[in-house]
PQR file of N, CA, C, O and H, with PARSE charges and radii, in Angstrom:
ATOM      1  N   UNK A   1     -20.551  15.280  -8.322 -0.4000 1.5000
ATOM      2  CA  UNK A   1     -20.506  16.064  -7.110 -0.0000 2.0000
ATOM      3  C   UNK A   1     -19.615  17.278  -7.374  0.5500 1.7000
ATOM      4  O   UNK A   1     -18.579  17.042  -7.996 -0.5500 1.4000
ATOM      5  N   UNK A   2     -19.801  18.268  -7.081 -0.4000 1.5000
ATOM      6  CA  UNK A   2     -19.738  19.955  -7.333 -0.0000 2.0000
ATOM      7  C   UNK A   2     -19.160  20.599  -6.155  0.5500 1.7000
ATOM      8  O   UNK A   2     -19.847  20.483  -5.141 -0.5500 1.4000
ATOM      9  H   UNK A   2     -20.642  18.459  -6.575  0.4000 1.0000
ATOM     10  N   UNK A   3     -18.126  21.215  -6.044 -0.4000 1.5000
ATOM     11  CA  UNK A   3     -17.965  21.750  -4.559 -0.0000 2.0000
ATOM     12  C   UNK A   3     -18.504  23.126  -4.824  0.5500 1.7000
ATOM     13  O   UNK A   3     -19.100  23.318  -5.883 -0.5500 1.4000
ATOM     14  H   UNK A   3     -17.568  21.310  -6.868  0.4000 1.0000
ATOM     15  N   UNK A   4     -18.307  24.368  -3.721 -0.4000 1.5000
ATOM     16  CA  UNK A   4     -18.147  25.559  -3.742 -0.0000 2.0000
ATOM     17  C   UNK A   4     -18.299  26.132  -5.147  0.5500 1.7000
ATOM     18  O   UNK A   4     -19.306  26.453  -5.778 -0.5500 1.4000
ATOM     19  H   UNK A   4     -17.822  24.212  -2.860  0.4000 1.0000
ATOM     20  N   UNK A   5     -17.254  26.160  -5.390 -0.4000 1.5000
ATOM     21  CA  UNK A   5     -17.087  27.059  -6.531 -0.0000 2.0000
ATOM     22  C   UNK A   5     -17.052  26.283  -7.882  0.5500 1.7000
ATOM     23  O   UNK A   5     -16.307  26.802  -8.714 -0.5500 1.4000
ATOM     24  H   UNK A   5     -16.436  25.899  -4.877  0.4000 1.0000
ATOM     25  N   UNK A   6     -17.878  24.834  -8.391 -0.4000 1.5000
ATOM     26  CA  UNK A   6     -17.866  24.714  -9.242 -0.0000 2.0000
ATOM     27  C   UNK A   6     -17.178  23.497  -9.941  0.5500 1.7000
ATOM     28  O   UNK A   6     -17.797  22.774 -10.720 -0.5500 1.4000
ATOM     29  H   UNK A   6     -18.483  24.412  -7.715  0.4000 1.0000
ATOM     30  N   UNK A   7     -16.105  23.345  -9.679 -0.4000 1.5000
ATOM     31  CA  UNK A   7     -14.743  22.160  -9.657 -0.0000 2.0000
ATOM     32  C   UNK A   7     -15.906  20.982  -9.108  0.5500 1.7000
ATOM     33  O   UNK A   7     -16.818  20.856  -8.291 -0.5500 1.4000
ATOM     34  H   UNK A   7     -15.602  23.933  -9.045  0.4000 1.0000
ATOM     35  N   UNK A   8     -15.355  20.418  -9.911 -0.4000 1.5000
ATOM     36  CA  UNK A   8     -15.289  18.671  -9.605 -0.0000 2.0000
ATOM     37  C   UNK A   8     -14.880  17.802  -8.489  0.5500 1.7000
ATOM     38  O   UNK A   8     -13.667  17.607  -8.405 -0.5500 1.4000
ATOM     39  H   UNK A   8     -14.613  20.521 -10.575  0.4000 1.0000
ATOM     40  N   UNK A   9     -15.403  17.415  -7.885 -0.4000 1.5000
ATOM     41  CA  UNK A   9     -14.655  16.473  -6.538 -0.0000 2.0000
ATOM     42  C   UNK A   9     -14.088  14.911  -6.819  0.5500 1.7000
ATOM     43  O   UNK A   9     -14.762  13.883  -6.878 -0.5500 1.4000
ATOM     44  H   UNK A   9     -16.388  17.574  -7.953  0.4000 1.0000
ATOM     45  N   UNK A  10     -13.058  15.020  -6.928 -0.4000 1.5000
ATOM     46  CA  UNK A  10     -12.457  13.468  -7.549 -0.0000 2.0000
ATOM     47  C   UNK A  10     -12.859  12.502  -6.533  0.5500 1.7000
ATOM     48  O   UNK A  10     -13.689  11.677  -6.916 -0.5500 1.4000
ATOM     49  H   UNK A  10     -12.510  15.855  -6.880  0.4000 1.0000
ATOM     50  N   UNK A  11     -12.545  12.433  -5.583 -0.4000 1.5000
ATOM     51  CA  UNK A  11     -12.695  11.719  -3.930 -0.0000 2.0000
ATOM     52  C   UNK A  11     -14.310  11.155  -3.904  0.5500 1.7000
ATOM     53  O   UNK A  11     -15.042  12.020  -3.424 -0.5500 1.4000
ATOM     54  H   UNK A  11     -11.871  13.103  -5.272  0.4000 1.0000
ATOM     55  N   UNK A  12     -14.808  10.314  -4.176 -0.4000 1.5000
ATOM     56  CA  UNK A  12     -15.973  10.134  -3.791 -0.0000 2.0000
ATOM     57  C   UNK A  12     -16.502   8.968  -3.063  0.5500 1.7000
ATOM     58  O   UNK A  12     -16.755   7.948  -3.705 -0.5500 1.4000
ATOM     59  H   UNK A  12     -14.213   9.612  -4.567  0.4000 1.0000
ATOM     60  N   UNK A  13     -16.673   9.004  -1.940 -0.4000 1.5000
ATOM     61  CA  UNK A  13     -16.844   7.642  -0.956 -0.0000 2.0000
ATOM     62  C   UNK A  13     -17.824   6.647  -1.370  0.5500 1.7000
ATOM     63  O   UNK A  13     -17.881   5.500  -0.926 -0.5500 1.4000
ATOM     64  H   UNK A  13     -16.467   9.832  -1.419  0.4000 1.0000
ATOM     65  N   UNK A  14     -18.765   7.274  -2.447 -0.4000 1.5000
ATOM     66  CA  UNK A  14     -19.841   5.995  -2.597 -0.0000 2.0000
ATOM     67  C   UNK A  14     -19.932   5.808  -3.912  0.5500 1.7000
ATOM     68  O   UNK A  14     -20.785   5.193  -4.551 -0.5500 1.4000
ATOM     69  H   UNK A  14     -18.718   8.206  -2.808  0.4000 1.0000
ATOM     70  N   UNK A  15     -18.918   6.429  -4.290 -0.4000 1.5000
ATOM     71  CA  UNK A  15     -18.439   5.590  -5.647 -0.0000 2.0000
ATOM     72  C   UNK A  15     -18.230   4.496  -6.105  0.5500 1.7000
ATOM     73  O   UNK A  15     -18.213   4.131  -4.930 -0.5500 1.4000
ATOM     74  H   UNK A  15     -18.225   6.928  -3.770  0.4000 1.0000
ATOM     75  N   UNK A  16     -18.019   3.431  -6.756 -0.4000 1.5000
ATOM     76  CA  UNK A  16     -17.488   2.855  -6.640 -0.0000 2.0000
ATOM     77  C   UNK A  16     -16.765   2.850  -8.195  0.5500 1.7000
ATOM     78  O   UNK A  16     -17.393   3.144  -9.212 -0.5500 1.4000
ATOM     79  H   UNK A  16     -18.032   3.727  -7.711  0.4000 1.0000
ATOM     80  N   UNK A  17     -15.398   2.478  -8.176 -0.4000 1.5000
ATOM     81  CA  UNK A  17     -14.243   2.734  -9.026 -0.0000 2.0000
ATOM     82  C   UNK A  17     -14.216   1.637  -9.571  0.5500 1.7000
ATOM     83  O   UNK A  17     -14.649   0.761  -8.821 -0.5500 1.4000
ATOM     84  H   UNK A  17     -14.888   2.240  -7.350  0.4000 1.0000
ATOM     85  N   UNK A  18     -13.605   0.939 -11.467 -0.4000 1.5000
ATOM     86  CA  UNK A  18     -12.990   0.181 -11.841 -0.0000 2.0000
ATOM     87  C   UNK A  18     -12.274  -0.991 -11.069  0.5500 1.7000
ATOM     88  O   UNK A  18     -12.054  -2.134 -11.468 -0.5500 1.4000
ATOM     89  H   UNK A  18     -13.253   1.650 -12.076  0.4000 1.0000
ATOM     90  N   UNK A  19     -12.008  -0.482 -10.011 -0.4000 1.5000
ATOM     91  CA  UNK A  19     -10.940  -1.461  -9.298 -0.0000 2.0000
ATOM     92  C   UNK A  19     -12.220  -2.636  -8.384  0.5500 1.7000
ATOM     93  O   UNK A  19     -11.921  -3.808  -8.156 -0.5500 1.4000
ATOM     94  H   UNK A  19     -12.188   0.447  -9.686  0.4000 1.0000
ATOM     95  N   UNK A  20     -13.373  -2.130  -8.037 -0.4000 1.5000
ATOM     96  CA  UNK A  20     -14.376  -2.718  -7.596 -0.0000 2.0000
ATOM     97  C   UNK A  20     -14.532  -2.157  -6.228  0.5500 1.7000
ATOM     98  O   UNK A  20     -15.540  -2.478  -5.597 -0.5500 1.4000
ATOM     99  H   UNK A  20     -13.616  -1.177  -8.222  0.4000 1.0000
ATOM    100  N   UNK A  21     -13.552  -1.263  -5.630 -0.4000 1.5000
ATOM    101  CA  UNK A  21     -13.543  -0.529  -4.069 -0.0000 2.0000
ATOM    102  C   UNK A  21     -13.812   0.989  -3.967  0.5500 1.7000
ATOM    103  O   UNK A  21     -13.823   1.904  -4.791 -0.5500 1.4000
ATOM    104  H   UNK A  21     -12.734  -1.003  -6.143  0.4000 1.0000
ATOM    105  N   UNK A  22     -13.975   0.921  -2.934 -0.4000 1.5000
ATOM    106  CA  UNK A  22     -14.387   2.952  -2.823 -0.0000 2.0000
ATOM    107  C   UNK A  22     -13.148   3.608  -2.336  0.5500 1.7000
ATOM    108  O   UNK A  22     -12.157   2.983  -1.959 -0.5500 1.4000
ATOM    109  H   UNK A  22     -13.965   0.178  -2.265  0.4000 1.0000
ATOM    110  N   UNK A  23     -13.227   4.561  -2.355 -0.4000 1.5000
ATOM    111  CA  UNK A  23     -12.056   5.592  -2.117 -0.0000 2.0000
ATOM    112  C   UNK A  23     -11.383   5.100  -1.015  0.5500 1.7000
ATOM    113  O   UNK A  23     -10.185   4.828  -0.931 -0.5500 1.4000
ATOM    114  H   UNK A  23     -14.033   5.068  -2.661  0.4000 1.0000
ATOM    115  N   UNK A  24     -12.680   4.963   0.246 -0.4000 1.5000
ATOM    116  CA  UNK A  24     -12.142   4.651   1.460 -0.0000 2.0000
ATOM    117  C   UNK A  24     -11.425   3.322   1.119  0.5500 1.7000
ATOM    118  O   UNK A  24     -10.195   3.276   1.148 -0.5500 1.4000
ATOM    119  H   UNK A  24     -13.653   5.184   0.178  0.4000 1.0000
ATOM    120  N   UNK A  25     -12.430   1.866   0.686 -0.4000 1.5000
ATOM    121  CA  UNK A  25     -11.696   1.070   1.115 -0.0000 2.0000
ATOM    122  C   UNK A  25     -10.696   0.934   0.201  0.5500 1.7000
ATOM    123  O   UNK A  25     -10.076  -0.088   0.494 -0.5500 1.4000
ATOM    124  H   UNK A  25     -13.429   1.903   0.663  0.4000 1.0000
ATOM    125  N   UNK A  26     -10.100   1.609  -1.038 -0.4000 1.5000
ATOM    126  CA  UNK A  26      -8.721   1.705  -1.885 -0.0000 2.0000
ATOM    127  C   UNK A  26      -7.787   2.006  -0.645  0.5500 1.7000
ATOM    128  O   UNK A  26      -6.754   1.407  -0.345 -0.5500 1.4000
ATOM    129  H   UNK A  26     -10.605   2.439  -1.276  0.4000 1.0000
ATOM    130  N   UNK A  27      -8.381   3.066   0.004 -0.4000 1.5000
ATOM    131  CA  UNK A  27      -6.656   3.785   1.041 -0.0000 2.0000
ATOM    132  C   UNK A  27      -6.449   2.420   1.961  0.5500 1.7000
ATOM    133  O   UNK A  27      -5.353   1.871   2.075 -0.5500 1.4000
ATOM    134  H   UNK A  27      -9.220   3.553  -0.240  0.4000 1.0000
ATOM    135  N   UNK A  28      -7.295   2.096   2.406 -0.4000 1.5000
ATOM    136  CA  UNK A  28      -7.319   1.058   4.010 -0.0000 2.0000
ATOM    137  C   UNK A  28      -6.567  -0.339   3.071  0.5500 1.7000
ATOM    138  O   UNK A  28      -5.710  -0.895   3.759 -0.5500 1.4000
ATOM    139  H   UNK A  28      -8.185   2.542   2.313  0.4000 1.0000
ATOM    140  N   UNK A  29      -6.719  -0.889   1.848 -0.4000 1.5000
ATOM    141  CA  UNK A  29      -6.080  -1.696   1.410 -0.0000 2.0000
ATOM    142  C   UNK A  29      -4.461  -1.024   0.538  0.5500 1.7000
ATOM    143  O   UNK A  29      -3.459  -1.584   0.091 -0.5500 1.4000
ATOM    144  H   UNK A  29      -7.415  -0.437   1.290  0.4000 1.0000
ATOM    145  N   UNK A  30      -4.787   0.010   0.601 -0.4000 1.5000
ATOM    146  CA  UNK A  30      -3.042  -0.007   0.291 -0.0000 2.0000
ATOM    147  C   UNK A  30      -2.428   0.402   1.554  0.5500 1.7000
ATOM    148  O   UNK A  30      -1.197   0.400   1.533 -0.5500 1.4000
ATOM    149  H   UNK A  30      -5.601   0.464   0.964  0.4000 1.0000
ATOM    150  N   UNK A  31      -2.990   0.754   2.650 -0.4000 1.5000
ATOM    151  CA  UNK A  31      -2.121   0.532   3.733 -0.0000 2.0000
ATOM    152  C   UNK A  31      -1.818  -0.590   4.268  0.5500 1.7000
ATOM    153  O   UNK A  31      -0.707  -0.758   4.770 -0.5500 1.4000
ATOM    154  H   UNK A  31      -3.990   0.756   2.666  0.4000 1.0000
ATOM    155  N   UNK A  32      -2.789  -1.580   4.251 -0.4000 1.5000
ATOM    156  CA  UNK A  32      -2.241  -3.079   4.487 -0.0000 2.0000
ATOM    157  C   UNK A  32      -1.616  -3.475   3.874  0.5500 1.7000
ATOM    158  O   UNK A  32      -0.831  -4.296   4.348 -0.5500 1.4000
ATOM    159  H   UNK A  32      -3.692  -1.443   3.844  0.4000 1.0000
ATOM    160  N   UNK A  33      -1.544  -3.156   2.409 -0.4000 1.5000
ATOM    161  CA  UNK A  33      -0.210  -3.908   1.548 -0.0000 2.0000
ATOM    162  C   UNK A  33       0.973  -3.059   1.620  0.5500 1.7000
ATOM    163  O   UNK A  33       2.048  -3.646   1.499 -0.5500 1.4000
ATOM    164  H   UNK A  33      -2.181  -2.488   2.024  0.4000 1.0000
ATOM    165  N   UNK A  34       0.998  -1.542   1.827 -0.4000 1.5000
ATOM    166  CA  UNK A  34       2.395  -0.918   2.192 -0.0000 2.0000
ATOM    167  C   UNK A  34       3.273  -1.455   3.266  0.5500 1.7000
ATOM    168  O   UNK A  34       4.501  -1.384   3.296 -0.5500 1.4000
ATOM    169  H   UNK A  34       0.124  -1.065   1.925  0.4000 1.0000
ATOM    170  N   UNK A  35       2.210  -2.192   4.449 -0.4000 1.5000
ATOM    171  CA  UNK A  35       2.770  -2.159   5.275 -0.0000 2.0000
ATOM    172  C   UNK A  35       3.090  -3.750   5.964  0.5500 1.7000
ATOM    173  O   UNK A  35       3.713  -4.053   6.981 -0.5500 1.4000
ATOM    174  H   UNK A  35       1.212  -2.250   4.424  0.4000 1.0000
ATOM    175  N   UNK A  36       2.408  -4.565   4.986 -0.4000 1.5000
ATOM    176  CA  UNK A  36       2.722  -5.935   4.436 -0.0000 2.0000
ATOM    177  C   UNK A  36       3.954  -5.767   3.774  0.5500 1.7000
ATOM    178  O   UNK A  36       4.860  -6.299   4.415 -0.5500 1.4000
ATOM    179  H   UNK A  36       1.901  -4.319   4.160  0.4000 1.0000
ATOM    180  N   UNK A  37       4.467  -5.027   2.350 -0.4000 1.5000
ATOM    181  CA  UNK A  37       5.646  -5.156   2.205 -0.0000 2.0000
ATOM    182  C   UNK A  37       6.600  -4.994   2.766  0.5500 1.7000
ATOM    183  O   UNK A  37       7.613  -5.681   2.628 -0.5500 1.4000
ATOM    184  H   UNK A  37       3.731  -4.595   1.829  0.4000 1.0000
ATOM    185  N   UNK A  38       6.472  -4.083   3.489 -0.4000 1.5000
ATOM    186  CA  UNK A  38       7.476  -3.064   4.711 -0.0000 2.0000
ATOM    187  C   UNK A  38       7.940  -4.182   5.272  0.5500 1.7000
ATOM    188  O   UNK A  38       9.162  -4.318   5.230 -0.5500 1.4000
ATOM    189  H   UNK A  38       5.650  -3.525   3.601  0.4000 1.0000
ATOM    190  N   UNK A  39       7.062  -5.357   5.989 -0.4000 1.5000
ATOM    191  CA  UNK A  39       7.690  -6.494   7.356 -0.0000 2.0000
ATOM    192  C   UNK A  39       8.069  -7.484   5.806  0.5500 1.7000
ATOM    193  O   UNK A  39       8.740  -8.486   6.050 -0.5500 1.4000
ATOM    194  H   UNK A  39       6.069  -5.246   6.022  0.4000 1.0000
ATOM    195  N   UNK A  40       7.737  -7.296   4.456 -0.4000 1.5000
ATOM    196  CA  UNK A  40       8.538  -8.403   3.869 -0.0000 2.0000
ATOM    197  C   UNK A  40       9.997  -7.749   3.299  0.5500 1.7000
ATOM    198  O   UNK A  40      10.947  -8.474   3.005 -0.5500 1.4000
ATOM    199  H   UNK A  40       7.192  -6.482   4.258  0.4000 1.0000
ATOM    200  N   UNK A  41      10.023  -6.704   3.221 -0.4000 1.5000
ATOM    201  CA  UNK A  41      11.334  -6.074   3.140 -0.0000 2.0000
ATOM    202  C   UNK A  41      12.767  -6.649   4.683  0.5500 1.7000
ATOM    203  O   UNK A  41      13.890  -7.143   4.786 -0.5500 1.4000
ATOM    204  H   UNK A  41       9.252  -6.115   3.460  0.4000 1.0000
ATOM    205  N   UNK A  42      11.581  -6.086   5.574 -0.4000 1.5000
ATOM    206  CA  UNK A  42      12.411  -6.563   6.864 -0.0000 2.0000
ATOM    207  C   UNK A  42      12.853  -7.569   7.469  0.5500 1.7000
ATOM    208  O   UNK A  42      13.627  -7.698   8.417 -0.5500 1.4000
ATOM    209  H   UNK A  42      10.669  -5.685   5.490  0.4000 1.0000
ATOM    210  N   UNK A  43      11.953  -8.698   6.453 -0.4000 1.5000
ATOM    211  CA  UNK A  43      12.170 -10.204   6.854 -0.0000 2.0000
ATOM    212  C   UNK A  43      13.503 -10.893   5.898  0.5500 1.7000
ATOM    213  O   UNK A  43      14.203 -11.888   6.084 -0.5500 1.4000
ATOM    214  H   UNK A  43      11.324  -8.593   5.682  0.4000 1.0000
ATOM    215  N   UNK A  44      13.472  -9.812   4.766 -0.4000 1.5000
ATOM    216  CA  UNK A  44      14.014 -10.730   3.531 -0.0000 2.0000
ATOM    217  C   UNK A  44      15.345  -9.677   4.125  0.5500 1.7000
ATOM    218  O   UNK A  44      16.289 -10.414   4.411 -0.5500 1.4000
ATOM    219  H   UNK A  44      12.903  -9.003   4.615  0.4000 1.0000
ATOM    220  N   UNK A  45      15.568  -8.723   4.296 -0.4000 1.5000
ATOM    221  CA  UNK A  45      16.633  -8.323   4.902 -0.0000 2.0000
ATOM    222  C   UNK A  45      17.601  -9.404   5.649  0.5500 1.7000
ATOM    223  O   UNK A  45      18.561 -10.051   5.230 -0.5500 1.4000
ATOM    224  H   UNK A  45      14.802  -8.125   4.063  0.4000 1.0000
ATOM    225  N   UNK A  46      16.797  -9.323   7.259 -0.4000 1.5000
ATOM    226  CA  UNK A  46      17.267 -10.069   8.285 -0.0000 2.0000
ATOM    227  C   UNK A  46      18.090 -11.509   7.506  0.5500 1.7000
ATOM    228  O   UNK A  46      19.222 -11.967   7.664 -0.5500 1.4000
ATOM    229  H   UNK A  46      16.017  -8.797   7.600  0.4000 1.0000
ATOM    230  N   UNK A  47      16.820 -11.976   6.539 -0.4000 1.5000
ATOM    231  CA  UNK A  47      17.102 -13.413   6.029 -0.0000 2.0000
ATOM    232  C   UNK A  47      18.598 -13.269   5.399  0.5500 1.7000
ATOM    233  O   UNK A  47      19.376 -14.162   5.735 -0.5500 1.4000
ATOM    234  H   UNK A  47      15.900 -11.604   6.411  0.4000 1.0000
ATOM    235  N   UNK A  48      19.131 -12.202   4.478 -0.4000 1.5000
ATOM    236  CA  UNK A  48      20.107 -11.843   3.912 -0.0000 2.0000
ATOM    237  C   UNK A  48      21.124 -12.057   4.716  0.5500 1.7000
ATOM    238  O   UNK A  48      21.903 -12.971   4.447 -0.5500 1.4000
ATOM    239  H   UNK A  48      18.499 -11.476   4.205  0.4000 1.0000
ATOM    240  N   UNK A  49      21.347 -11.112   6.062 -0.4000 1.5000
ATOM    241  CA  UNK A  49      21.991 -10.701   6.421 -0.0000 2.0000
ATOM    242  C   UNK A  49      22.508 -11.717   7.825  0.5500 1.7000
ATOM    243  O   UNK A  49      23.354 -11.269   8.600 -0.5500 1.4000
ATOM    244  H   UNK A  49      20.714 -10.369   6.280  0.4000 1.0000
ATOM    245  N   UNK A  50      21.894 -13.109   8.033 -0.4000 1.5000
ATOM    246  CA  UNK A  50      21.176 -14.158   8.580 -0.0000 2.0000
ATOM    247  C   UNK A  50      22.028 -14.977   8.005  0.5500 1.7000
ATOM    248  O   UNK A  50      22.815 -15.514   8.784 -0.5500 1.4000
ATOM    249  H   UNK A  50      21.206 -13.472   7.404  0.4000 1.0000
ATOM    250  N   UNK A  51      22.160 -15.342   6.492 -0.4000 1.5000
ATOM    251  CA  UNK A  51      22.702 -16.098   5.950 -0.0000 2.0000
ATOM    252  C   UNK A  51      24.059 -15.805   5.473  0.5500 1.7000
ATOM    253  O   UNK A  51      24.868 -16.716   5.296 -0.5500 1.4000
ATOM    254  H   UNK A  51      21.521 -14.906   5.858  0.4000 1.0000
ATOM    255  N   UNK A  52      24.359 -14.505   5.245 -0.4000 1.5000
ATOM    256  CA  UNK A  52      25.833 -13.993   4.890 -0.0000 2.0000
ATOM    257  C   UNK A  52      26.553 -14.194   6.338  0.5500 1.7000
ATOM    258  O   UNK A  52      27.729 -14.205   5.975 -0.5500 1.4000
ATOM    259  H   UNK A  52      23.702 -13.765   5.389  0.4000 1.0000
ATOM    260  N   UNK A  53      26.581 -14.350   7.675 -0.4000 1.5000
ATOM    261  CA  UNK A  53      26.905 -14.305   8.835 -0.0000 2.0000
ATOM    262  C   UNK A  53      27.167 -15.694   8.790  0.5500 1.7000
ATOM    263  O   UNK A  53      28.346 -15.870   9.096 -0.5500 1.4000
ATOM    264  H   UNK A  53      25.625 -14.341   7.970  0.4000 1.0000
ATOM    265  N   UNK A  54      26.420 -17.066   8.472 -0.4000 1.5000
ATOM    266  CA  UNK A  54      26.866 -18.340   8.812 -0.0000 2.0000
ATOM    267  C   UNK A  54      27.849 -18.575   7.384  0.5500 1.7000
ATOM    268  O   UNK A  54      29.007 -18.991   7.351 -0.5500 1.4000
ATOM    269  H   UNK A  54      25.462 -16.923   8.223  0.4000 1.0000
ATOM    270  N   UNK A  55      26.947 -18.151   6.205 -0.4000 1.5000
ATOM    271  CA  UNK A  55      27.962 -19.087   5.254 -0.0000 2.0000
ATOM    272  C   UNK A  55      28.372 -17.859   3.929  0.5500 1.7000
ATOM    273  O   UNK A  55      27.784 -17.785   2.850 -0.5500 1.4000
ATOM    274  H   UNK A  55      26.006 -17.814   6.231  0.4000 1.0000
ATOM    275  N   UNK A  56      29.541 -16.970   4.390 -0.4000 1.5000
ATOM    276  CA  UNK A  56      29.141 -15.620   4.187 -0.0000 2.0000
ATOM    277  C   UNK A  56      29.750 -16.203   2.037  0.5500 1.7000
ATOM    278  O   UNK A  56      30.476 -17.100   1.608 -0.5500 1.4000
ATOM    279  H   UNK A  56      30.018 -17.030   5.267  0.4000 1.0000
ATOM    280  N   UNK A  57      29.050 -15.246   1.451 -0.4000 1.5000
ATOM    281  CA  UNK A  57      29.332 -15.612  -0.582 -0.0000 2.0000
ATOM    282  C   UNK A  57      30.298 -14.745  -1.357  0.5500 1.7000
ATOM    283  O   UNK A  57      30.214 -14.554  -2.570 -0.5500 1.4000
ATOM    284  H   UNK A  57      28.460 -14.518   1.799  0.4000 1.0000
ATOM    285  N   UNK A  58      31.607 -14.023  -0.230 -0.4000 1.5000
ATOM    286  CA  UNK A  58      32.318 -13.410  -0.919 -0.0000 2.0000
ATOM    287  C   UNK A  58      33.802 -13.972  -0.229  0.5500 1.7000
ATOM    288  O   UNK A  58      34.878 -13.566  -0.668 -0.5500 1.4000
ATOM    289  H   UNK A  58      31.676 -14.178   0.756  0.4000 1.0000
TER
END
């Protein structure tokens, strides 16, 4: 696929890529896992900060 002037279009929706997904569904699954880690960041936080409060390790 060719735009305008010639260049190459990397982006291609009905592609399908090495990974076995298309452009689209690559973005829509790394937003579920960005934002899967995000609440496991926030959980393992709390958990930290949860457990230094009852039985604090310094």
């Amino acid at each position: 696929m060719h735009d305008l002037f010639g260049g190459i279009i990397m982006a291609d929706n009905t592609k399908v890529y090495p990974s076995g997904l298309t452009e689209k569904e690559a973005q829509e699954f790394h937003s579920w896992y960005t934002q899967g880690l995000g609440a496991w960041i926030v959980l393992s936080a709390f958990a930290h900060v949860f457990t230094y409060h009852y039985l604090p390790w310094f």
